[in-house]
C-alpha positions as CSV (number, residue, x, y, z in Angstrom):
1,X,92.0,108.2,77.1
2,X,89.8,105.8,79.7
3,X,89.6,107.1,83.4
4,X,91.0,104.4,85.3
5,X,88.6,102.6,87.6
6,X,89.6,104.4,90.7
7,X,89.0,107.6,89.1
8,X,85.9,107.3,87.7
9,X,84.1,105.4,91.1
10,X,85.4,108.8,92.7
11,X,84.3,111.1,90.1
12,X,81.0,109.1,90.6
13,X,80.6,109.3,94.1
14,X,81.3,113.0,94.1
15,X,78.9,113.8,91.7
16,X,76.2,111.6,92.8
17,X,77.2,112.9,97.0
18,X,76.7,116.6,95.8
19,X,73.1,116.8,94.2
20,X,71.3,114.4,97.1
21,X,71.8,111.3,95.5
22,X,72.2,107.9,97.2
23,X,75.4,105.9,97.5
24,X,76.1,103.9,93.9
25,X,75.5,100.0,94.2
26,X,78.1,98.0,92.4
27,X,75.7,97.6,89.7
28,X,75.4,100.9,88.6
29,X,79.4,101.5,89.2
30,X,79.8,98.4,87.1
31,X,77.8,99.8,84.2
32,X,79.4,103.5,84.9
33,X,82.9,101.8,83.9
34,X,81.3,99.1,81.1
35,X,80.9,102.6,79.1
36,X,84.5,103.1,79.0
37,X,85.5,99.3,78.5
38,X,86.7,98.6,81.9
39,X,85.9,95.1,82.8
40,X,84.3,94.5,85.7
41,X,87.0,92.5,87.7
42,X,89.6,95.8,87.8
43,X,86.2,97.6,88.7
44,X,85.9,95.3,91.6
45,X,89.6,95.6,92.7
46,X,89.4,99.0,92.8
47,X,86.5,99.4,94.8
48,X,88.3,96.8,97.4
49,X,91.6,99.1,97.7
50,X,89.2,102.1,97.6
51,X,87.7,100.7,100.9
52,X,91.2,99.8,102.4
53,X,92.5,103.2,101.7
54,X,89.8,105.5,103.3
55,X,88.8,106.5,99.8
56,X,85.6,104.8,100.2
57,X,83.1,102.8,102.3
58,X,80.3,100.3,101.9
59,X,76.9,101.9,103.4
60,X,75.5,97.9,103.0
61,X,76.5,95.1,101.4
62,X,77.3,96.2,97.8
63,X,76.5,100.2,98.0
64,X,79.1,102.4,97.8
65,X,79.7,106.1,99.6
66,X,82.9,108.5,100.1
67,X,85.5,107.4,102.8
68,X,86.6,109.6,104.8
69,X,90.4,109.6,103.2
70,X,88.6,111.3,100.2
71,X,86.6,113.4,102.2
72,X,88.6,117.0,102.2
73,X,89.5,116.5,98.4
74,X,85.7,116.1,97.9
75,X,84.6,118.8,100.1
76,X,87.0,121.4,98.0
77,X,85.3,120.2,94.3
78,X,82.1,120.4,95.9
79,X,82.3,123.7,96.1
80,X,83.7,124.7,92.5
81,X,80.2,126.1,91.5
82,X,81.3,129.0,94.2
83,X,84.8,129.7,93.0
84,X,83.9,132.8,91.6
85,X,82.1,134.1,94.5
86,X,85.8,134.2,96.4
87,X,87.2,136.7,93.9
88,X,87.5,140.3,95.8
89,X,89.6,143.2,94.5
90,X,93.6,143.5,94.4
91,X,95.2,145.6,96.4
92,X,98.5,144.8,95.3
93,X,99.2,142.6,98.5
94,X,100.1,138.8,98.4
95,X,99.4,135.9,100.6
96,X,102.2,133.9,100.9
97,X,103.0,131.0,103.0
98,X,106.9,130.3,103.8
99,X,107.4,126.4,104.3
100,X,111.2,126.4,103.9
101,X,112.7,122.7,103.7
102,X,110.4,121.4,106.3
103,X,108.6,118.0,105.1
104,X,110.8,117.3,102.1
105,X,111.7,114.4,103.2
106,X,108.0,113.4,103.3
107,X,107.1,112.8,99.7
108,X,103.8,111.4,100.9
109,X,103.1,114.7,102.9
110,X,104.8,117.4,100.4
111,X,102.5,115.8,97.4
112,X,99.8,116.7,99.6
113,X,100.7,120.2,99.8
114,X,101.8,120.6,96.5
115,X,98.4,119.8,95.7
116,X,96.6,122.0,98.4
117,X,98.7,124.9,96.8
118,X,97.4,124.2,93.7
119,X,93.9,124.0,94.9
120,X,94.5,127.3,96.6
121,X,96.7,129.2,93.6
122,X,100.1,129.3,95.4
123,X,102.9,129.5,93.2
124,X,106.8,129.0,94.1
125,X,107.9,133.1,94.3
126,X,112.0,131.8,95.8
127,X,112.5,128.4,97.2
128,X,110.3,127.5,100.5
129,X,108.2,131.3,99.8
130,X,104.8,130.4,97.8
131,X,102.6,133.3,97.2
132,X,99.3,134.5,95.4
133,X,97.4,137.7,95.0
134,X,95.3,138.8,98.1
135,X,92.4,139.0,96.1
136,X,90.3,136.5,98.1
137,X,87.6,137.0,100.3
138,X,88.6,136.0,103.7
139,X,92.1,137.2,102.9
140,X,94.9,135.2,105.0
141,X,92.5,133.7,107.9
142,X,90.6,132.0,104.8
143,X,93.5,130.6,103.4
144,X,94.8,129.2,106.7
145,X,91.5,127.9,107.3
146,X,91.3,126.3,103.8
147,X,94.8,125.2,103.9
148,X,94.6,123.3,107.4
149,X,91.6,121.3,105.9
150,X,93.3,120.1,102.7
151,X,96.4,118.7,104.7
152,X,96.6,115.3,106.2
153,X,96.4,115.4,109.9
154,X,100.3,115.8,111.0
155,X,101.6,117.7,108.0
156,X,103.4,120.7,108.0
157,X,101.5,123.8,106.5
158,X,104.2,126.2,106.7
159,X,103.7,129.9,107.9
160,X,101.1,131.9,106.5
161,X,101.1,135.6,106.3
162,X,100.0,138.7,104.0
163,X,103.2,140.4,101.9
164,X,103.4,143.7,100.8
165,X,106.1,146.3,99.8
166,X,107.9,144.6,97.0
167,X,110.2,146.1,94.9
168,X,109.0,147.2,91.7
169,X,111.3,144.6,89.9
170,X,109.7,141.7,92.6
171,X,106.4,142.5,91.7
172,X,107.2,141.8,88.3
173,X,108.5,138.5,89.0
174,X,105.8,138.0,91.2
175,X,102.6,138.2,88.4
176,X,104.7,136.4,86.0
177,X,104.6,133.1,88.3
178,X,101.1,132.5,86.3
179,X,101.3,131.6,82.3
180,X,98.8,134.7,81.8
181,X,98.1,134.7,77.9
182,X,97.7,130.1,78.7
183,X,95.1,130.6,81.2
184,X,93.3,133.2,79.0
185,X,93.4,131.1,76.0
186,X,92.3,127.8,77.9
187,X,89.2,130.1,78.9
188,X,88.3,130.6,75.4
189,X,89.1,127.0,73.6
190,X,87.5,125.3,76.9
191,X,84.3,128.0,76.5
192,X,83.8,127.0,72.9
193,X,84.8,123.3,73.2
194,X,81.9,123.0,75.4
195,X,79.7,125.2,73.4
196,X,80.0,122.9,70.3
197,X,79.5,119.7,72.0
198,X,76.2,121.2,73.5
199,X,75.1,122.0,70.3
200,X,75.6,118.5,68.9
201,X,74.7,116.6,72.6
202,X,70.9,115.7,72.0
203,X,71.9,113.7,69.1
204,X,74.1,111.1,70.2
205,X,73.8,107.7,71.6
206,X,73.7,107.4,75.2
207,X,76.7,106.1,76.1
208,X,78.7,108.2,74.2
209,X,77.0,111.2,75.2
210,X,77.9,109.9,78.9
211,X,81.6,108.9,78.4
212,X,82.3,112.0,76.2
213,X,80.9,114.2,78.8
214,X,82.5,112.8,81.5
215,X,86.1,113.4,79.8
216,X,84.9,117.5,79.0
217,X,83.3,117.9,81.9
218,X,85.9,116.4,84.4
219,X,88.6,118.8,82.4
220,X,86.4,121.3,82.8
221,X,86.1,121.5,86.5
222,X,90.0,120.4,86.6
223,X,90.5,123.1,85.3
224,X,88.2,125.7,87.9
225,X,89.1,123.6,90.7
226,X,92.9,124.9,90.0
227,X,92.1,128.0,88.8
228,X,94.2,130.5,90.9
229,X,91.6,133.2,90.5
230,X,94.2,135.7,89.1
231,X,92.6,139.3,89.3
232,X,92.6,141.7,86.7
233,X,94.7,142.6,84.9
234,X,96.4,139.5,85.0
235,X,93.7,137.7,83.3
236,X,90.4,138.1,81.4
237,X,88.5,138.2,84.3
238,X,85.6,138.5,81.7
239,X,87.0,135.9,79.9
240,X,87.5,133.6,82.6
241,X,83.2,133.8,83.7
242,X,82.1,133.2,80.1
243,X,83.7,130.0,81.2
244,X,82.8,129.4,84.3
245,X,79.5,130.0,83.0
246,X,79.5,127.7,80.1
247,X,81.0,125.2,82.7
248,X,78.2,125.5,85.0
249,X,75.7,124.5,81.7
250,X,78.0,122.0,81.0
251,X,77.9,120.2,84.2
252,X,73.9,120.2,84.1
253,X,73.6,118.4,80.9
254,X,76.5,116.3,81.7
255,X,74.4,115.4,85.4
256,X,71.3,114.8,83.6
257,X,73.0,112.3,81.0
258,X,74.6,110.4,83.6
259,X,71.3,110.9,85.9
260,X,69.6,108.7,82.8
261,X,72.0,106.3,82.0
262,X,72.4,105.2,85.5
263,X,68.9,105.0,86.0
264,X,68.9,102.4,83.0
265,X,70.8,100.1,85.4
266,X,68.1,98.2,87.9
267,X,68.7,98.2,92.2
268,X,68.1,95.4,93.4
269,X,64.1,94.4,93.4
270,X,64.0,97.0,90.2
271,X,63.0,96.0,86.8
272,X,65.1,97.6,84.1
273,X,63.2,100.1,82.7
274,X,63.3,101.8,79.2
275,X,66.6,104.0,78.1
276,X,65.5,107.4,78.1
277,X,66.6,110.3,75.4
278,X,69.0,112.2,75.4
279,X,68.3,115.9,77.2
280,X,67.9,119.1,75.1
281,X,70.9,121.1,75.5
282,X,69.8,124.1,78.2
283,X,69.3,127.4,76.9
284,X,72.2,129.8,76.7
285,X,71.6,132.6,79.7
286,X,71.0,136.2,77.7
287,X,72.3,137.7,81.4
288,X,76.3,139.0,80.3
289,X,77.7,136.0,82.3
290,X,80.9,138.4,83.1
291,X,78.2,140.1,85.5
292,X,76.1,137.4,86.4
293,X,76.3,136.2,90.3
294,X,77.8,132.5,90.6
295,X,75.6,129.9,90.9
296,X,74.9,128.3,94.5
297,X,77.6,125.7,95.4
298,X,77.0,122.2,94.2
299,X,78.6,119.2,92.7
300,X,81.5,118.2,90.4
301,X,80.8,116.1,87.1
302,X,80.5,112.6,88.0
């Protein structure tokens, strides 16, 4: 299934914001989207309502950067290379954050923090109580801090404190808000998903080495972005860095095509020049990635 235009500008834009690169000219957003058949008139419509809604801005006449609207989402994927790096042990606490039935009348604001909870691994424990293992470095001033930054200005983040003393039977409850075994098995198809297309990358055309590793890719990070970072034994922990890992490789290659394929497409003044190959797929780290330290932060697949 195609991105739709809106999606894949942003996708773009993030990717391109988070190695150093300049703003995308309409030209090379134009040929981003020709990949993936979308014609360049929806292209232009959704760089227009982009700009209206904060989601974007024009740095000059026909160059393209984040908005400001987009500006906390993009600041969270940003830092998916990092996720790991939060992960500190399990005491058995929670953090939980009580929002009761304030703002459900807002379905703009409570779709925003149904979606910051998901960024931060909050699950619905009784109606209004969300919680998630304290297993994060920071512990509750972190989340605060993270969760005041991923809400519109003016919307209601609820109470935030640390829980402890459960009862034996609401601590069972409690770790079976997660789909345990589903997270552990999306580890392992994702890890070798992205294993097998590596193997096959250096082969392929261009553009479809670009559009298909756009669509892994931006699972891929989906995917870590929303991973709620479960401790042990929970998860795989083990498990779940093999594919963080294999993400992190992913991402490169997946940079690199798109690095070439938009370099195909001439700024203005620029003579197109010749389309370049295909990377080699990096090398597979012989470091156990279940001990490895995380990479530095960087960007999401464009």
């Amino acid at each position: 299934m195609s991105p739709s235009p809106r999606s894949l500008i942003l996708n773009l834009l993030v990717g391109t914001e988070s190695r150093g690169g300049e703003p995308l000219s309409v030209r090379e957003l134009l040929a981003a989207c020709a990949v993936f058949g979308l014609e360049g008139n929806a292209v232009r419509v959704a760089l227009a309502r982009g700009v209206a809604a904060g989601l974007l801005m024009a740095t000059r006449r026909g160059v393209y950067a984040l908005g400001p609207q987009a500006r906390p989402i993009a600041d969270e994927v940003h830092s998916w290379r990092a996720t790991a790096t939060r992960l500190a042990e399990w005491s058995g606490d929670w953090l939980a954050v009580h929002v009761g039935a304030t703002g459900r009348s807002d379905r703009v604001a409570l779709r925003a923090r149904d979606r910051a909870f998901g960024f931060l691994g909050l699950a619905e424990f009784e109606r209004g109580l969300h919680l998630r293992p304290d297993n994060l470095t920071g512990g509750i001033a972190a989340l605060r801090q993270r969760l005041g930054a991923l809400l519109p200005a003016g919307t209601e983040a609820g109470t935030a404190f640390v829980l402890r003393g459960l009862t034996a039977a609401d601590q069972q409850r409690a770790e079976s808000l997660w789909d345990s075994e589903a997270l552990d098995a999306r580890y392992r198809d994702a890890t070798a998903q992205m294993a097998a297309w590596m193997d096959r990358a250096e082969g392929l055309p261009l553009d479809q080495a670009a559009r298909e590793s756009f669509g892994l890719g931006n699972d891929a990070i989906r995917h870590v972005v929303f991973d709620p970072l479960l401790p042990a034994p929970l998860v795989d922990g083990a498990a779940r860095m093999r594919f963080f890992d294999t993400v992190a490789r992913f991402d490169d290659l997946g940079q690199a095509i798109w690095q070439r394929l938009l370099a195909s497409v001439p700024r203005p003044g620029q003579a197109l020049p010749p389309t370049p190959a295909i990377p080699a797929t990096p090398a597979i780290p012989t470091t156990d990635p279940a001990t490895r330290v995380p990479p530095d932060p960087a960007a999401a697949h464009p």
